[in-house]
N, C-alpha and C positions, 0 to 999 in steps of 0.2 A: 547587586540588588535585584535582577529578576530573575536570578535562579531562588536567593530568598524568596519573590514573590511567590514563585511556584510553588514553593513548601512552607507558608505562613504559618503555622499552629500558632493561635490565639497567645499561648500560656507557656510556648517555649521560641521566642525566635530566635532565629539562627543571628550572631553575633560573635566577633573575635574573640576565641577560646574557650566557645560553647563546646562539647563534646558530640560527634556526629551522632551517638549513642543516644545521648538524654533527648536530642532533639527531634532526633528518627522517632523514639519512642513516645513522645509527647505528642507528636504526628497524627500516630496511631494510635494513640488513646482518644485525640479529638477526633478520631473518625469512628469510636465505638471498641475500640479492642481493650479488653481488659488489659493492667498492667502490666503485670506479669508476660503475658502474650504479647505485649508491645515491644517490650523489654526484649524479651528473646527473639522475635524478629528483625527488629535494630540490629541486634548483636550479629545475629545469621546476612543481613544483609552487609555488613561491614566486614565482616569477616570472608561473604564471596566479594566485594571489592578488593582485599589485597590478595585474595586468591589469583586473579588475573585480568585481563580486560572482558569485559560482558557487555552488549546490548542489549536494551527491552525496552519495552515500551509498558507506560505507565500511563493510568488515565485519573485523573484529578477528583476530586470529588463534585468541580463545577463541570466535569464532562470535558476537558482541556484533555488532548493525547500529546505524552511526550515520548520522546526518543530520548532513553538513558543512556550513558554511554560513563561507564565505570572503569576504575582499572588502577593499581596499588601506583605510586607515586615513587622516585625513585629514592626520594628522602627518608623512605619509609611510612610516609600518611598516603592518602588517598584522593583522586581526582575522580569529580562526577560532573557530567555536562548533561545538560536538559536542554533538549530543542523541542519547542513546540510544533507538534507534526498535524496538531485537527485540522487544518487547512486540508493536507494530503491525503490525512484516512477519507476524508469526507468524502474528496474527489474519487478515492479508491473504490468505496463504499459503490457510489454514484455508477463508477463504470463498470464496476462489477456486474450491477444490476442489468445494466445494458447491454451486457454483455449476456449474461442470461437470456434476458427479451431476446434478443437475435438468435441466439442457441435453437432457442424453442418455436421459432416461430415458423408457421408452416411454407413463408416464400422462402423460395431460395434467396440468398444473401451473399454476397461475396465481397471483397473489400482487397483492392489492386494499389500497388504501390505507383509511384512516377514511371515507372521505368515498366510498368502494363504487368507484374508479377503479385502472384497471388500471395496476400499476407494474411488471411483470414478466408474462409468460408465454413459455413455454417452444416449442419445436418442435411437440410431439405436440399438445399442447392448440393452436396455430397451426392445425394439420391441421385437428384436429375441428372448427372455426371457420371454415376458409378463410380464415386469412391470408396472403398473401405472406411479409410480415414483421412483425417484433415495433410496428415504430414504427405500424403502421395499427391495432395495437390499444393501444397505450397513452394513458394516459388518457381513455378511456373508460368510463363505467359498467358495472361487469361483469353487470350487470342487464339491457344491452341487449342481450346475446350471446344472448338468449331472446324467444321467442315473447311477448307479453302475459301469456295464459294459464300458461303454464311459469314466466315470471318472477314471477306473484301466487303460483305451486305451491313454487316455493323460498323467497321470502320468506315463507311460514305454515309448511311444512313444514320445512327445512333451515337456514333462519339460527339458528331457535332452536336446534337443536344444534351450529351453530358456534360460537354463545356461550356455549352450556355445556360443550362439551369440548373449542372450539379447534377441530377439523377436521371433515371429513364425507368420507367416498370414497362 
């Protein structure tokens, strides 16, 4: 039933010994594609289903993203599985962005794992360091980007207020 809901077409639903064909294509007639194009679409998509197994992703016509996952049946028919992923893309989307923001932004930025190893730094903090690129500083102790003296200066002075409020500029 909610792979059904996933692909309701008004005018063909999916029910015991519908053809994956008639219903694919009734799909896509309710979403504008003439029949004929529907028709042969169908057909192309069923036919790369028992071609082999396939992943993709599919987005609904209400804006829902699914993760398909196809692939010919040992019986000879065919198995299709839909996960609803818009939760995921969206969070993708989200950090992508912020991921950009930090890229671009003129502070340096840098982002250390548990164990004081660099798992991210940005362009501007690259500069103030003299990296080429990101890979010469990752994983690294971000402790060693300092002097001896500077890096005992931060570890008394400034971790302790990373651990109590999370950040320092």
């Amino acid at each position: 039933p909610p792979y059904r809901d996933f692909f309701a077409p008004g005018d063909a639903p999916w029910a015991p010994g519908r053809r994956f064909e008639d219903v694919w294509a009734a799909r896509l007639a309710a979403q504008g594609r003439p029949g004929d194009a529907a028709r042969a679409e169908a057909r192309a998509r069923l036919e790369g289903m028992r071609a082999g197994r396939a992943e993709r992703e599919e987005t609904l016509p209400d804006g829902r993203i699914l993760l398909m996952t196809e692939q010919p049946a040992p019986d000879g028919g065919c198995m299709s599985m839909a996960v609803d992923v818009t939760r995921l893309k969206t969070s993708e989307r989200m950090l992508a962005g912020r991921a950009a923001a930090m890229d671009a932004a003129q502070d340096g930025i840098a982002i250390a794992d548990e164990a004081g190893r660099i798992v991210y730094m940005n362009p501007a903090h690259r500069a103030m360091f003299g990296f080429e690129d990101e890979a010469a500083a990752l994983g690294r102790p971000w402790l060693d980007l300092y002097a001896p003296d500077r890096a005992d200066w931060l570890v008394r002075r400034i971790l302790p207020e990373l651990e109590t409020r999370g950040a320092w500029r």
